[in-house]
MDAnalysis code that builds the backbone (N, CA, C; Angstrom):
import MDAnalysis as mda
import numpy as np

u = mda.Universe.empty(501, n_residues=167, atom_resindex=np.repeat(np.arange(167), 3), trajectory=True)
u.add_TopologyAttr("name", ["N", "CA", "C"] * 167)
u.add_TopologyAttr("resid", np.arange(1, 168))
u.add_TopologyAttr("resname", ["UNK", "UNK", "UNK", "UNK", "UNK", "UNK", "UNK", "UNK", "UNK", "UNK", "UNK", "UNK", "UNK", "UNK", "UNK", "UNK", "UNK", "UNK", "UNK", "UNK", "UNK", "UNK", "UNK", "UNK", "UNK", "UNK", "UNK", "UNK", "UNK", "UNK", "UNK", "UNK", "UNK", "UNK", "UNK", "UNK", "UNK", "UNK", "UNK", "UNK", "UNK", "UNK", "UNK", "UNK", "UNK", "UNK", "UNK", "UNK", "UNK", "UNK", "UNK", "UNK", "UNK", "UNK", "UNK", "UNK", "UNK", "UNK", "UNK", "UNK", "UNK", "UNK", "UNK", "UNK", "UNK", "UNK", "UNK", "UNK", "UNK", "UNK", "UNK", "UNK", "UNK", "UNK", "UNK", "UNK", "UNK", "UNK", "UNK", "UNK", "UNK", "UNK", "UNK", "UNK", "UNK", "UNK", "UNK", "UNK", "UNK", "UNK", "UNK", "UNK", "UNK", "UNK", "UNK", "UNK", "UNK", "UNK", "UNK", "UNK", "UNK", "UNK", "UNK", "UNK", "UNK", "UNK", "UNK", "UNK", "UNK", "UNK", "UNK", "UNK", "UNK", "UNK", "UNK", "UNK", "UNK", "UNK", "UNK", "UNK", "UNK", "UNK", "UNK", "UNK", "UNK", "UNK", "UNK", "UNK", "UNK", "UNK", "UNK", "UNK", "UNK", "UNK", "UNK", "UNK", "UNK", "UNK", "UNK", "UNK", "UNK", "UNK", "UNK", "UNK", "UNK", "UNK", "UNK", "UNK", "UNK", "UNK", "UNK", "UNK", "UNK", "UNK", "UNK", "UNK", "UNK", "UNK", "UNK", "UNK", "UNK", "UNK", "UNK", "UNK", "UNK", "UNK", "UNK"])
u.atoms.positions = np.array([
    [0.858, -1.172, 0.000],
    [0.000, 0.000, 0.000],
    [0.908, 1.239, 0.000],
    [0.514, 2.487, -0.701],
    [1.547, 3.419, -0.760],
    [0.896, 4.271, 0.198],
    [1.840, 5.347, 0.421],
    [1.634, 6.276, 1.306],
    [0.140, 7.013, 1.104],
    [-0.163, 7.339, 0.102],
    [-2.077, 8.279, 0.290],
    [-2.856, 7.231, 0.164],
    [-3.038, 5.918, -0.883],
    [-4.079, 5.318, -0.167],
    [-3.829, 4.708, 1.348],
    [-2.721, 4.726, 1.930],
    [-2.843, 3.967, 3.629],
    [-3.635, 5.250, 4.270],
    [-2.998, 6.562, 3.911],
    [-3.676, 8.449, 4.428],
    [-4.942, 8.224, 4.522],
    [-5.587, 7.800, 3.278],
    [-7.107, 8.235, 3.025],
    [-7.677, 6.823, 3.819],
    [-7.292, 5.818, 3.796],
    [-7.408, 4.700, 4.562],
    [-8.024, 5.249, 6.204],
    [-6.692, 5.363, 7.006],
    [-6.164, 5.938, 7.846],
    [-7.696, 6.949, 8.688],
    [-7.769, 8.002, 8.101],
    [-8.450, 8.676, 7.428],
    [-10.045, 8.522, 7.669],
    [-10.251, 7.861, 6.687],
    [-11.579, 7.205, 6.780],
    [-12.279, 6.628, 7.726],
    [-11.211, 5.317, 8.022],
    [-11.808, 4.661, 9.250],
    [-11.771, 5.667, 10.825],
    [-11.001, 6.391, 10.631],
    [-10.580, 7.073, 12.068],
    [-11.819, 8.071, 11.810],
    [-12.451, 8.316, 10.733],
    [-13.851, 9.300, 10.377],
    [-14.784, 8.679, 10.870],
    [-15.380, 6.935, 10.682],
    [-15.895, 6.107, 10.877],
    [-16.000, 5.816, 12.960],
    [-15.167, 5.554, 13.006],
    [-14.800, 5.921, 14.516],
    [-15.513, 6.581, 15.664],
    [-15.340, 8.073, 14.970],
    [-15.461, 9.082, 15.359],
    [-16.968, 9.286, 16.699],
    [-17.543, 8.368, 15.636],
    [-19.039, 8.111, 16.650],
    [-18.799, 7.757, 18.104],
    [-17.346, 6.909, 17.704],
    [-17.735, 5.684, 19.569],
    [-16.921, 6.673, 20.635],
    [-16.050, 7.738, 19.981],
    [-15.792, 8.856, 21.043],
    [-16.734, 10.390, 20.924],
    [-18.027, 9.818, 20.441],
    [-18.943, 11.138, 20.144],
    [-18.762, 12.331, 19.535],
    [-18.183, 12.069, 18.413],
    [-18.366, 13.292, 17.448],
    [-18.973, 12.603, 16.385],
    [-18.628, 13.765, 15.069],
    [-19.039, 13.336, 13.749],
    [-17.995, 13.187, 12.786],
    [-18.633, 12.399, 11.899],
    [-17.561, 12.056, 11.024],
    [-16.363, 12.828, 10.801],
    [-17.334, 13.908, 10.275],
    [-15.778, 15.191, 9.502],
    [-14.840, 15.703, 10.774],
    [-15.839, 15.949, 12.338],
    [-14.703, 16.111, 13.035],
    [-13.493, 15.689, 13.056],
    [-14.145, 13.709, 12.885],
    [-12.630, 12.752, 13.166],
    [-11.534, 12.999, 11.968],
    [-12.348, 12.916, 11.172],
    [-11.539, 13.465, 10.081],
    [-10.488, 14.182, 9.994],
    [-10.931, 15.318, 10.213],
    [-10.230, 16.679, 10.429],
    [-9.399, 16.130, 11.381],
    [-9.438, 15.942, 12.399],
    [-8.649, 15.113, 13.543],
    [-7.477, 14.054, 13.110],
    [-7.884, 13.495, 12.167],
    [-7.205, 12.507, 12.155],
    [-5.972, 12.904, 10.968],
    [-6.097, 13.722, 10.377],
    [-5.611, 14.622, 9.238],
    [-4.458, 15.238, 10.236],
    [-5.283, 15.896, 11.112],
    [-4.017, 16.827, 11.565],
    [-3.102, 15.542, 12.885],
    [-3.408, 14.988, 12.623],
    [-2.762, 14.163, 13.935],
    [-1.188, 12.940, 12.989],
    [-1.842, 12.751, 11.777],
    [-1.144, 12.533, 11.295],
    [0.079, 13.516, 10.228],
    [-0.388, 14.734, 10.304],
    [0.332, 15.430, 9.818],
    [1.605, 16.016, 10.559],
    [2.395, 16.286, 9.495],
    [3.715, 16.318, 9.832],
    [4.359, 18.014, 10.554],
    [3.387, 18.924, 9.971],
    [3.453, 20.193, 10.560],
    [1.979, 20.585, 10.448],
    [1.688, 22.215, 11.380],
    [-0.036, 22.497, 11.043],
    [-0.715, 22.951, 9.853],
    [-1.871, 22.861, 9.790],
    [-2.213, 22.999, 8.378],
    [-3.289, 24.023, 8.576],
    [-3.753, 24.885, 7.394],
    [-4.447, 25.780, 7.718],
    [-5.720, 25.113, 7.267],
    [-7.476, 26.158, 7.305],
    [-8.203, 25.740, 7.227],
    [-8.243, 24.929, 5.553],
    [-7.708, 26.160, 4.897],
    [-7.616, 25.909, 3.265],
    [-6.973, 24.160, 3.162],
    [-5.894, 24.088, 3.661],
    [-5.710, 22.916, 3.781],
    [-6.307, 21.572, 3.828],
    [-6.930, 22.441, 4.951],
    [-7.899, 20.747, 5.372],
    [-8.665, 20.259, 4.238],
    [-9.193, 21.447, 3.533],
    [-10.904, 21.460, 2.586],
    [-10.012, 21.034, 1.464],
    [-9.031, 21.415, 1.387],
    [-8.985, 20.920, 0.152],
    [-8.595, 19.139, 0.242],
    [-7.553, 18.744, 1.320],
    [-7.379, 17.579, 1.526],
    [-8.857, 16.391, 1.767],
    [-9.570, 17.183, 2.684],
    [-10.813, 16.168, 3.043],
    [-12.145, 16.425, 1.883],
    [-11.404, 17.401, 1.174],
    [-12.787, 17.446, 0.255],
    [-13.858, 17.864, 0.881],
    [-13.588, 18.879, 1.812],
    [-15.410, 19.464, 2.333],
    [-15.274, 20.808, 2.378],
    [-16.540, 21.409, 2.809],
    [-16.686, 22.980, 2.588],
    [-16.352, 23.465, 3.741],
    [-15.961, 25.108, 3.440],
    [-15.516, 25.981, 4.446],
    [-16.178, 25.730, 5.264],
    [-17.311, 26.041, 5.508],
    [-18.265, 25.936, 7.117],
    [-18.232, 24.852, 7.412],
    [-18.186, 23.658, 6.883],
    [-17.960, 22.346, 7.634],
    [-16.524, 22.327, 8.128],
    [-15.883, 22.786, 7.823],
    [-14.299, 22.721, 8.297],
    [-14.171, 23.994, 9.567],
    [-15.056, 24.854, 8.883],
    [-14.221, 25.660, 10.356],
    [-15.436, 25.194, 11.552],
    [-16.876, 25.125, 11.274],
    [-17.502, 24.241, 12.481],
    [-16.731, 22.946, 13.169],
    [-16.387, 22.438, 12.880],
    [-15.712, 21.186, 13.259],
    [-14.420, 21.544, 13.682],
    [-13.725, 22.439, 13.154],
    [-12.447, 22.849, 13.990],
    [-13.015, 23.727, 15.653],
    [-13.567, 24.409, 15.261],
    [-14.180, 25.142, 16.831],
    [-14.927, 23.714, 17.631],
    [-15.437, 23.136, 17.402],
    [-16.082, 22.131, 18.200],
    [-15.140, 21.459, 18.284],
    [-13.665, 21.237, 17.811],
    [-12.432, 20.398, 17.824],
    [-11.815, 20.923, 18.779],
    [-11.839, 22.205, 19.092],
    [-10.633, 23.335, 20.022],
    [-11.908, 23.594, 21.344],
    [-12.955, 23.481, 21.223],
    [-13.806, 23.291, 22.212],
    [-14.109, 21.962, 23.314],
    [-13.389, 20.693, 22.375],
    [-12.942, 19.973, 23.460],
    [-11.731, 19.355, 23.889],
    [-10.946, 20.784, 23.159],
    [-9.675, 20.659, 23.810],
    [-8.574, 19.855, 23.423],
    [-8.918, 19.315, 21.785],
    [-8.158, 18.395, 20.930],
    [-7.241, 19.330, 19.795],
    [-8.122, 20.059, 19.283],
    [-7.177, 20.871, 18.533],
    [-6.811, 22.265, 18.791],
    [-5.622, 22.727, 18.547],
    [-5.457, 24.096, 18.835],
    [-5.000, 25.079, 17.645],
    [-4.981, 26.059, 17.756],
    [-4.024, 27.260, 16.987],
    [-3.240, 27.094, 16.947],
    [-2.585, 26.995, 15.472],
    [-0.677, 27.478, 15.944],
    [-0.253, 28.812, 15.369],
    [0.281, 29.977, 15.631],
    [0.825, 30.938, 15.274],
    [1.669, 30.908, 14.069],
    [1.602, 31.291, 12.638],
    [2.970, 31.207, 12.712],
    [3.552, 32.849, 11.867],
    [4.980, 32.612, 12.220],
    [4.722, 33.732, 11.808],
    [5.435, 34.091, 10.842],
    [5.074, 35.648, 10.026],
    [5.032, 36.065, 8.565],
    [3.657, 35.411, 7.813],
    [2.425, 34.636, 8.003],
    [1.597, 33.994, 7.700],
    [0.055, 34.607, 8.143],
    [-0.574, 34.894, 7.149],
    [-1.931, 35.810, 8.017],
    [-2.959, 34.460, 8.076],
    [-2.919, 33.440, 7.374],
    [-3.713, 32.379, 7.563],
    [-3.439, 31.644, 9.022],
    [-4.855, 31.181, 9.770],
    [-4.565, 30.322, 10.917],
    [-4.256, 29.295, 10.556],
    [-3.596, 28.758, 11.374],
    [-3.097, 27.331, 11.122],
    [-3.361, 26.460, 12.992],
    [-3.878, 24.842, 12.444],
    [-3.912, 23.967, 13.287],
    [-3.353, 22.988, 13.764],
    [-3.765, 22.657, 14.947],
    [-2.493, 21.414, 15.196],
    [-3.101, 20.435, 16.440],
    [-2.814, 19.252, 16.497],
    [-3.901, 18.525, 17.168],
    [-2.873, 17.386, 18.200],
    [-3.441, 17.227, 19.691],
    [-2.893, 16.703, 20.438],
    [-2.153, 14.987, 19.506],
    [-0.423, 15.067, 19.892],
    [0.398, 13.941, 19.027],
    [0.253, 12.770, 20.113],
    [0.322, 12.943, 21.468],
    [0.584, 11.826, 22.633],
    [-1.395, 11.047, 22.509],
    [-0.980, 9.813, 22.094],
    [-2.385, 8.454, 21.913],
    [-3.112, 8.671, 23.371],
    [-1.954, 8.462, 24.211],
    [-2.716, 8.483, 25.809],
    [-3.481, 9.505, 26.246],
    [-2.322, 10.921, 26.395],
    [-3.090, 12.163, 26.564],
    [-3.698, 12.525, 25.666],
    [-4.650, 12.445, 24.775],
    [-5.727, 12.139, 23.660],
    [-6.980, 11.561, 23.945],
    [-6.807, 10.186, 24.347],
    [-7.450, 9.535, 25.153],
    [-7.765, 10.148, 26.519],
    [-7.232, 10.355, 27.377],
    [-7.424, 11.299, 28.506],
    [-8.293, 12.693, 27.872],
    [-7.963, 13.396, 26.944],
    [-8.772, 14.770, 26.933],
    [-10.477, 14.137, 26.329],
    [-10.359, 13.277, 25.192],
    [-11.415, 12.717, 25.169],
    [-12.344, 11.783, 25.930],
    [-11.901, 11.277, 27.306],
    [-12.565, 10.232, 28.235],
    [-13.102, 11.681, 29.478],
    [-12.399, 12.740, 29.494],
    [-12.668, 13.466, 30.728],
    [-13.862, 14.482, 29.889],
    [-13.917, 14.505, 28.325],
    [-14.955, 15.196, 27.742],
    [-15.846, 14.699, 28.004],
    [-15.947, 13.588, 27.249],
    [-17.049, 12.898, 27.461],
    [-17.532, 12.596, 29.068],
    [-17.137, 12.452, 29.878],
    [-17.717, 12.492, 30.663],
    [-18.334, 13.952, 31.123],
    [-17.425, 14.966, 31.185],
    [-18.479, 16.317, 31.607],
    [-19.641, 16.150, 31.029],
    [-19.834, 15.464, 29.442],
    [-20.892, 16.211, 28.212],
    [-21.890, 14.962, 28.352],
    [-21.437, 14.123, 28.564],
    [-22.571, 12.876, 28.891],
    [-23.091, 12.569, 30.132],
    [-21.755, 11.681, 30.543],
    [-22.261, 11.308, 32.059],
    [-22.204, 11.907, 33.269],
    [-22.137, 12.764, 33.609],
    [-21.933, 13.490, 34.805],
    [-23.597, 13.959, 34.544],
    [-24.284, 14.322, 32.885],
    [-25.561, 14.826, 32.988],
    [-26.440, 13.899, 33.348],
    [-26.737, 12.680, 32.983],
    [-26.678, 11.413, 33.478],
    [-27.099, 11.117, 34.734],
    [-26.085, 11.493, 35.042],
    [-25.641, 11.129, 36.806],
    [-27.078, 11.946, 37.489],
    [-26.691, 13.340, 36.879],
    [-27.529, 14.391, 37.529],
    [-29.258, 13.913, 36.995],
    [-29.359, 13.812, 36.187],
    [-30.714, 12.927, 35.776],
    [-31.409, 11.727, 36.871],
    [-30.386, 10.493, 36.885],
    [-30.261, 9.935, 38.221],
    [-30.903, 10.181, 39.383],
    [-29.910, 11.495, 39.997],
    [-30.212, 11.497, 41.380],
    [-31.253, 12.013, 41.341],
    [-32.024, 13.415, 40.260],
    [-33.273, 13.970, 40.433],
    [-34.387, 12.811, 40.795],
    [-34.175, 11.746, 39.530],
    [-35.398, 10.580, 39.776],
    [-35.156, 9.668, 40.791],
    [-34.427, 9.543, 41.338],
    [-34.390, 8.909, 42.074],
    [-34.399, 9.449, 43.452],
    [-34.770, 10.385, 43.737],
    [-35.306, 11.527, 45.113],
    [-36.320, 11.910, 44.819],
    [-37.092, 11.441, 44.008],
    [-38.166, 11.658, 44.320],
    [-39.327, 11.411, 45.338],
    [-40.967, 11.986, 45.542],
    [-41.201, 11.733, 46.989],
    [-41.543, 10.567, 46.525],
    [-41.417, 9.759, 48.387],
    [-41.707, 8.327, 48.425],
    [-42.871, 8.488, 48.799],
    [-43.993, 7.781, 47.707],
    [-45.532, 7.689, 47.943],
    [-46.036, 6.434, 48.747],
    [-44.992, 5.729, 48.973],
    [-45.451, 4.124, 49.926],
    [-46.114, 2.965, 48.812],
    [-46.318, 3.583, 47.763],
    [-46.243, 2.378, 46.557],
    [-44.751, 1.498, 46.136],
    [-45.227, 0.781, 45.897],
    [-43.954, -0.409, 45.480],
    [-43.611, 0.003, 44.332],
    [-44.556, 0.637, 43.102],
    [-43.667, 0.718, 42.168],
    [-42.587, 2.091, 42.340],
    [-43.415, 3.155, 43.199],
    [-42.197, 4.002, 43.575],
    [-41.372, 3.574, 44.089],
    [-41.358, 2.691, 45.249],
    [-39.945, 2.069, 45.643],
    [-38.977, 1.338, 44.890],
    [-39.903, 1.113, 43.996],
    [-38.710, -0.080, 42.911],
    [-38.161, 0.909, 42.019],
    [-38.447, 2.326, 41.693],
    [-38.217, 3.206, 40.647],
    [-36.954, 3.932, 41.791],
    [-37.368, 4.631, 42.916],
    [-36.111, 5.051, 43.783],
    [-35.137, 3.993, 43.415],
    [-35.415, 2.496, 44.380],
    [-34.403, 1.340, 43.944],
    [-32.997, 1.475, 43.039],
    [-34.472, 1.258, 41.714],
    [-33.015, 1.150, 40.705],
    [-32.290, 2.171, 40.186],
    [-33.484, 3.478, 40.375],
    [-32.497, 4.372, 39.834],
    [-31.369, 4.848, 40.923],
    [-31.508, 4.588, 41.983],
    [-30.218, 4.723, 43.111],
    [-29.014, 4.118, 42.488],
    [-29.774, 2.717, 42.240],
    [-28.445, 1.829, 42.247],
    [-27.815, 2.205, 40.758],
    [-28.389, 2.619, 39.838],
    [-27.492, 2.872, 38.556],
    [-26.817, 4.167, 38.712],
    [-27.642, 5.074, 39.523],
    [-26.600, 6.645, 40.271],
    [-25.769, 5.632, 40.053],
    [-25.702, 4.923, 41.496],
    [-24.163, 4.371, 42.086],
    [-23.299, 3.842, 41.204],
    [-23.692, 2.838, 40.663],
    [-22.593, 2.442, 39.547],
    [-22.224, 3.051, 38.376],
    [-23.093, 4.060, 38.053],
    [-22.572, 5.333, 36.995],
    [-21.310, 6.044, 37.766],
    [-21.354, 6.833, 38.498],
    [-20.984, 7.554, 39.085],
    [-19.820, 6.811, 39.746],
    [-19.795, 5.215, 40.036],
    [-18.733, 4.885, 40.080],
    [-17.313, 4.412, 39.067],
    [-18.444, 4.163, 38.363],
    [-17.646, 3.970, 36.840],
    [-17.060, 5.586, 36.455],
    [-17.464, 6.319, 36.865],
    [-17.114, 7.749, 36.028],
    [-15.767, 8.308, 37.096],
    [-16.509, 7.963, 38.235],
    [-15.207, 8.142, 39.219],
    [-13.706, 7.306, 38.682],
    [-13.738, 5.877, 38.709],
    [-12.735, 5.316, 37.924],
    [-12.041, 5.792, 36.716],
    [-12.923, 5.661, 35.913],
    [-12.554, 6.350, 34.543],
    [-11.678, 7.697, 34.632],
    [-11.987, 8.440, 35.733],
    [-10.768, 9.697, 36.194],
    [-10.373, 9.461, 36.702],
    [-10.227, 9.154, 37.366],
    [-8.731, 8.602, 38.389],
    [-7.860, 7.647, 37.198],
    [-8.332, 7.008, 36.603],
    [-7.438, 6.270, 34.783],
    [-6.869, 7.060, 34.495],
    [-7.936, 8.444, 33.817],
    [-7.284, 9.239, 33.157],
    [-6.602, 10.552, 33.120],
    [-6.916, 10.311, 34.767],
    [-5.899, 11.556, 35.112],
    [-4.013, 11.546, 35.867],
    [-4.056, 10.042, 35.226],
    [-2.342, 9.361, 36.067],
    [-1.919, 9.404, 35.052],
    [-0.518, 10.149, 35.047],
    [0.126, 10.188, 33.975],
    [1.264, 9.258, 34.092],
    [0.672, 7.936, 33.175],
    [2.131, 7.187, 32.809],
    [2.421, 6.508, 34.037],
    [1.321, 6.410, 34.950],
    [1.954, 5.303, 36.267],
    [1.896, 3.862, 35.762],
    [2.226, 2.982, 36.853],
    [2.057, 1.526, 36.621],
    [0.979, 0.950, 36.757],
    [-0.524, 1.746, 37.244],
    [-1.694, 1.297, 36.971],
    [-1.967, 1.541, 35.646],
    [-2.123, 2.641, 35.324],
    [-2.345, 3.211, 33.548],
    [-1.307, 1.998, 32.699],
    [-0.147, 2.199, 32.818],
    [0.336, 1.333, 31.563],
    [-0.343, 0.042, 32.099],
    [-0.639, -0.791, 33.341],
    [-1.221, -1.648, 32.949],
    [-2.453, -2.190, 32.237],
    [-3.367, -1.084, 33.323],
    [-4.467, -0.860, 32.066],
    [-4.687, -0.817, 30.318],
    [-3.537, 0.088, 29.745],
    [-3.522, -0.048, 28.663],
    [-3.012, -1.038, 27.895],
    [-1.733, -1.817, 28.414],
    [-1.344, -3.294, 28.363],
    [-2.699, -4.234, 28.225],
    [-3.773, -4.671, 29.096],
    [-4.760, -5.397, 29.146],
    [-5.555, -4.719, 27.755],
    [-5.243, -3.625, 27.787],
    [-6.582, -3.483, 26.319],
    [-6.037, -3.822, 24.893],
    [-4.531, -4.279, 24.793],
    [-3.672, -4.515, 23.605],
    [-4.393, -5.701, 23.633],
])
């Protein structure tokens, strides 16, 4: 395989992806473009590489730098912006596991505890509705607790083991 079809490869599937860490396609895209690229690229860049339109490229770059994956790079003598996107797999993983949790589960959580405080009418099916929704609080909220404490150790011997078990 030569070097642009493995790119567009590359590329694609990492577009495809994109869903199971909650974005959209062209985000990953764009993402995956600049992650494999060798220096930053400006917007012109991207559109012309991914083949999409200005407003899809610069929406997806702000919703890219909004969760903290891609940034600005300066450069200078150059009036065009140019981008550039977290290179470290782990800390990547970390900015995307601590997103997703603010943007999902923590709302979740808070969903949870409302229904599940609700008043107790002395019916069983209210008690079985407090019940379970307690108990999924708890194990949400414990799972989310874990999941940061994962992803907020940088490079200890729990983390690399963790990531060892997922090879």
């Amino acid at each position: 395989m030569e070097y642009q079809e493995a790119k567009e490869k590359f590329i694609s599937t990492w577009g495809s992806l994109g869903s199971l860490w909650g974005i959209n396609k062209a985000m990953a895209q764009i993402q995956a473009l600049l992650f494999i690229s060798t220096k930053p690229l400006s917007m012109e860049d991207i559109m012309e590489d991914l083949k999409i339109s200005r407003g899809n490229t610069s929406m997806n770059l702000r919703q890219l730098m909004d969760w903290g994956i891609v940034t600005k790079v300066l450069i200078t003598g150059e009036r065009k912006e140019f981008f550039t996107t977290e290179k470290d797999v782990q800390e990547l993983a970390r900015i995307v596991a601590k997103e997703r949790s603010r943007r999902e589960i923590k709302p979740v959580i808070k969903v949870l505890d409302d229904v599940s405080s609700i008043k107790d009418d002395g019916t069983e099916k209210t008690k079985e509705l407090i019940k379970q929704t307690k108990a999924l609080k708890g194990i949400t909220h414990d799972l989310d607790t874990l999941m940061n404490k994962l992803v907020n150790q940088k490079q200890n011997w729990l983390t690399k083991s963790v990531f060892k078990l997922m090879k």
